[in-house]
C-alpha positions as CSV (number, residue, x, y, z in Angstrom):
1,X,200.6,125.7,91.0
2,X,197.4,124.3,92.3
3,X,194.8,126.9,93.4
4,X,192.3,126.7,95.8
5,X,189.4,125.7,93.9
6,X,191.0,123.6,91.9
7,X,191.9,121.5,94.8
8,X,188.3,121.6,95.5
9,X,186.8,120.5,92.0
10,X,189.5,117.9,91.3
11,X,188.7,116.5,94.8
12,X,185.0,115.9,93.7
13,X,185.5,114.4,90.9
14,X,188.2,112.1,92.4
15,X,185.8,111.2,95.5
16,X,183.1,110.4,92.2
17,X,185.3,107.2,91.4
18,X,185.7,106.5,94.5
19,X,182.0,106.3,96.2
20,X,178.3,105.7,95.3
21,X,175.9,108.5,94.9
22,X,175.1,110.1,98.2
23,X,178.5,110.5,99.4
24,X,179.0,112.3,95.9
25,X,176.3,114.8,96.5
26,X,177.7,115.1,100.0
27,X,181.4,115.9,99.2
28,X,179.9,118.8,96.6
29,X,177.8,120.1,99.1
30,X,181.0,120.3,101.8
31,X,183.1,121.7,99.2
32,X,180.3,124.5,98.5
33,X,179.8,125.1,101.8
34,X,183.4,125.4,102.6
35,X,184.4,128.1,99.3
36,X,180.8,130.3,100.2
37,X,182.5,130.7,104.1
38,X,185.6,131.7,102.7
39,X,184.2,134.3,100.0
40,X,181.1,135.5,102.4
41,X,182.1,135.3,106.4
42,X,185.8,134.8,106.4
43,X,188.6,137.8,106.3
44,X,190.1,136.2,102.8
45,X,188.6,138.5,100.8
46,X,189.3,141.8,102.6
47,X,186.4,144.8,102.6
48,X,186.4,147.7,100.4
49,X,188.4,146.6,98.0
50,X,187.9,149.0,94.9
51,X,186.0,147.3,91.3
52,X,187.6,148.6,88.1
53,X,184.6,150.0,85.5
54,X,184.7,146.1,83.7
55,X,184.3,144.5,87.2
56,X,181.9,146.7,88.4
57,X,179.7,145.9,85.6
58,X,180.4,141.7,85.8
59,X,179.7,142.3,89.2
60,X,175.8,144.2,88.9
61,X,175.4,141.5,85.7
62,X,176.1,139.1,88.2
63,X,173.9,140.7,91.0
64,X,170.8,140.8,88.5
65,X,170.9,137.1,87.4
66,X,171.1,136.0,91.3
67,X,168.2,138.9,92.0
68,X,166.1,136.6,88.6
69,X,167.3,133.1,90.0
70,X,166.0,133.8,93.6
71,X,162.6,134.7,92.0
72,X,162.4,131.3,90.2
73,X,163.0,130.0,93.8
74,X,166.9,129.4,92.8
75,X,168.6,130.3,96.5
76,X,172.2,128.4,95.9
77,X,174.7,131.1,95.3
78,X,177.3,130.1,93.3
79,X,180.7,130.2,94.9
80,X,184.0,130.3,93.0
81,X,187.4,131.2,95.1
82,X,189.1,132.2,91.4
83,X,192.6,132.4,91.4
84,X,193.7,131.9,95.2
85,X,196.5,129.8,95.8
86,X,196.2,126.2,98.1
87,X,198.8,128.1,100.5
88,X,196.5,130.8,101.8
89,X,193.9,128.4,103.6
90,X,195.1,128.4,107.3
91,X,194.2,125.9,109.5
92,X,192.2,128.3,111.2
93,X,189.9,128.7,108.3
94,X,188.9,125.2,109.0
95,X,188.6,125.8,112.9
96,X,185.5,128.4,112.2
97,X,184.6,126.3,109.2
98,X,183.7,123.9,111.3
99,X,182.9,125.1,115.1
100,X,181.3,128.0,113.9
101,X,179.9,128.4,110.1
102,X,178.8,124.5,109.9
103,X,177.3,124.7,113.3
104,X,175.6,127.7,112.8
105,X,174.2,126.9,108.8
106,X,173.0,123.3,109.2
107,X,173.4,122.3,112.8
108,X,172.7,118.3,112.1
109,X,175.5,116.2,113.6
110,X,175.2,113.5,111.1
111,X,175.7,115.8,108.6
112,X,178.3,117.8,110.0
113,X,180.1,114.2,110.6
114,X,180.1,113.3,107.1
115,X,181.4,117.1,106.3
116,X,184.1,115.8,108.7
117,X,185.1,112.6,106.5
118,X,185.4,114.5,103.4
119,X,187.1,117.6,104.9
120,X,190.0,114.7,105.9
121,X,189.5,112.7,102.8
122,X,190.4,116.3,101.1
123,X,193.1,116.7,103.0
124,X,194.7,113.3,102.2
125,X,193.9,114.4,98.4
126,X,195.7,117.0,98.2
127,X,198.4,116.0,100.6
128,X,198.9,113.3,98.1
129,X,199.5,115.5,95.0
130,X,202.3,118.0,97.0
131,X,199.7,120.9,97.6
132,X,201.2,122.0,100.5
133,X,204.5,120.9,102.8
134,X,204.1,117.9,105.5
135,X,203.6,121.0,108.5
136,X,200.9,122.9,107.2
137,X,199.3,118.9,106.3
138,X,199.4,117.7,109.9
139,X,198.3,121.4,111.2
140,X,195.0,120.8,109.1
141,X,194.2,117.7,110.2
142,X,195.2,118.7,113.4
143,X,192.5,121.2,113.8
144,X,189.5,119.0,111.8
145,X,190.1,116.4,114.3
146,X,190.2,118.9,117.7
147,X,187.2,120.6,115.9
148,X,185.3,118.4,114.5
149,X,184.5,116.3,117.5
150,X,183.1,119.3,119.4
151,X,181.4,120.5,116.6
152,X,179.3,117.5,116.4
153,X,178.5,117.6,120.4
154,X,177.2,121.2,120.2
155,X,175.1,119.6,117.7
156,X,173.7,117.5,119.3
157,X,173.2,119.6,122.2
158,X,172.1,122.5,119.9
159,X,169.1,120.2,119.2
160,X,167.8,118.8,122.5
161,X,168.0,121.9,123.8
162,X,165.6,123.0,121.2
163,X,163.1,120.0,121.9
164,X,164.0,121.3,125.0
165,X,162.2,124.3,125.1
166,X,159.5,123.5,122.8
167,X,158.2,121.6,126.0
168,X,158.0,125.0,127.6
169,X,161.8,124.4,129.5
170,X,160.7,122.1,132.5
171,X,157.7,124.2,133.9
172,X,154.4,123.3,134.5
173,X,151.9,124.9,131.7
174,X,150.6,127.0,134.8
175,X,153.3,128.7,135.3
176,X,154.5,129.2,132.0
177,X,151.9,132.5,131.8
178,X,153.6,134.1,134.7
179,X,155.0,137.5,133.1
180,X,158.7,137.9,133.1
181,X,160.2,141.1,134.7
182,X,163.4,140.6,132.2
183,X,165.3,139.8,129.2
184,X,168.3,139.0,127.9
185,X,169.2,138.4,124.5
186,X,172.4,137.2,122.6
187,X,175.5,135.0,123.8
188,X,175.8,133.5,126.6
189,X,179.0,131.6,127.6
190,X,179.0,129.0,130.3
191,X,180.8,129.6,132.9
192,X,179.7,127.0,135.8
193,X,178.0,123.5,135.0
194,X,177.2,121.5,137.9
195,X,174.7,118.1,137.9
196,X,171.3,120.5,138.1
197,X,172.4,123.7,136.3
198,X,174.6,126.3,134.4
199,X,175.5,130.0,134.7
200,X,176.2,132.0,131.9
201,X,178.1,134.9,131.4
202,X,177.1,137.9,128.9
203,X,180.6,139.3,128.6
204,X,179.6,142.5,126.8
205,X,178.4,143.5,130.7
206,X,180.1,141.6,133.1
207,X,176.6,140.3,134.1
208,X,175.6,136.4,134.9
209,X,172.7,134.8,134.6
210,X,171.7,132.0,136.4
211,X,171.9,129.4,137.7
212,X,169.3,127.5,135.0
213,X,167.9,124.6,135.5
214,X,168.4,121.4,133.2
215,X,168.2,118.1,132.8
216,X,171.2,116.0,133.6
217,X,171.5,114.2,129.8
218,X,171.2,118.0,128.4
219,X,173.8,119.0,131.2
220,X,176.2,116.2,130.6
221,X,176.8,117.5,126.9
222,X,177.7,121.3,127.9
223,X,181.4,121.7,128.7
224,X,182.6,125.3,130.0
225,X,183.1,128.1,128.0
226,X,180.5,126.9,125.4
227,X,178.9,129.7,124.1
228,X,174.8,130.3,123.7
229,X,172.8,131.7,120.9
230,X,169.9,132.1,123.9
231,X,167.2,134.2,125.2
232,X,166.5,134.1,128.6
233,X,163.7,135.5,131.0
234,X,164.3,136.4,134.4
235,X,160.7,135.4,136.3
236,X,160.9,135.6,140.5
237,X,164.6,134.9,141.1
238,X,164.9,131.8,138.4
239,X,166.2,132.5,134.9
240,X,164.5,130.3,132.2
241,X,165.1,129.3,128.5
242,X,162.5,131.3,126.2
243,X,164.8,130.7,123.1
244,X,167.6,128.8,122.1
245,X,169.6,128.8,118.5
246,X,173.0,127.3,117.5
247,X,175.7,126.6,120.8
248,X,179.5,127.0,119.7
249,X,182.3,125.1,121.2
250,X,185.2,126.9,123.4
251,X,187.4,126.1,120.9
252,X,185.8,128.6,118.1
253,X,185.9,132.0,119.9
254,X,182.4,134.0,119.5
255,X,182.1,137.6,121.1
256,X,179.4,137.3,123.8
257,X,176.8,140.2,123.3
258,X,173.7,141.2,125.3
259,X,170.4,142.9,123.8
260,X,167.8,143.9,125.9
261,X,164.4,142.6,125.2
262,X,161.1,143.7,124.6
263,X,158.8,144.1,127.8
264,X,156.6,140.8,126.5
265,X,154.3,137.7,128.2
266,X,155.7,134.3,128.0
């Protein structure tokens, strides 16, 4: 039976014959990416899970050579899914994969497109060799194709948004000393986007912010229910950008939180 990480490392070496050099480099690195998610964020590998005395001790051998690598500026982990059978990757792996641990790691659309083309040229791979029946096949692609295209539009918009408020959000640098009378930290999901601004919605209290003011080619790429790695400050009545991280699409659920901030000068 094929496992997991066989699929992966056969799948390399396959898409070696098949491409030149940087699209080789770029399906290891996708392949890597994909098996850290699934040991490190996802719930394949449940919690608490008991070591016997021999794993305990592979696992602080381990530990201490990863402590002696990051010191010689080594920061890769290494990232090995054992034994786990092809069957236990649900399509919904993929869906956070992609909307969420992607977007939040590296956050370059061109990137993430190319991650895209060799999640589906994975697929196809091991498609081809009978890893899995015809309905779990089309539910994969399925989900890297609803995914993937709003992964690479939060991108994007994860980026200009950025530029966005280096520039100091749209004010003038006269106003941008005025002292803000309040904070609000943590994620934000959009819940009204007209053709001058958006509200969002910290769910955690019920409490919307906004409207904020943007520029229509920012505004155009924000659909509803996007959600906001943001800080905002509240100055007069009008809400502005201070901070912006990664956005995630509506399609990749992300509990909304709100922290409150320090008492601080823009």
């Amino acid at each position: 039976m094929l496992t997991l990480q066989q699929s992966m490392d056969e799948f390399v070496h396959f898409y070696a014959d098949q491409h030149d050099g940087d699209h080789v480099e770029l399906a290891g690195q996708c392949m890597e990416m994909l098996a850290l998610y699934l040991i490190h964020y996802s719930d394949m590998f449940p919690e608490g899970e008991l070591l016997d005395d021999g794993e305990l001790a592979e696992w602080e051998e381990g530990l201490e050579q990863h402590m002696s690598d990051l010191l010689e500026g080594d920061t890769d982990p290494a990232a090995d899914l054992g034994s786990l059978p092809l069957e236990v990757l649900d399509p919904e792996y993929l869906r956070d994969f992609l909307g969420w641990f992607v977007v939040r790691e590296i956050g370059d659309s061109e990137l993430i497109e190319g991650y895209i083309e060799v999640l589906r040229e994975w697929l196809d791979f091991v498609q081809s060799r009978g890893g899995w029946s015809s309905g779990q096949y089309v539910s994969h692609c399925e989900v890297v194709s609803e995914v993937g295209d709003e992964a690479i539009r939060v991108a994007r918009l994860s980026r200009v948004l950025l530029h966005f408020v280096r520039l100091g959000s749209g004010m003038s640098p006269r106003l941008r000393g005025k002292r803000f009378s309040r904070f609000i930290e943590g994620h934000g999901r959009a819940v009204a986007v007209d053709k001058h601004t958006i509200t969002l919605d910290f769910d955690s209290r019920g409490e919307l912010a906004g409207p904020i003011q943007l520029p229509r080619p920012i505004l155009e790429l924000i659909e509803l229910n996007d959600v906001f790695d943001i800080e905002l400050g509240l100055r007069d009545d009008d809400w502005v950008m201070v901070d912006v991280g990664p956005v995630y699409p509506a399609c990749v659920y992300v509990e909304a939180e709100e922290f409150e901030g320090l008492d601080k000068l823009s």
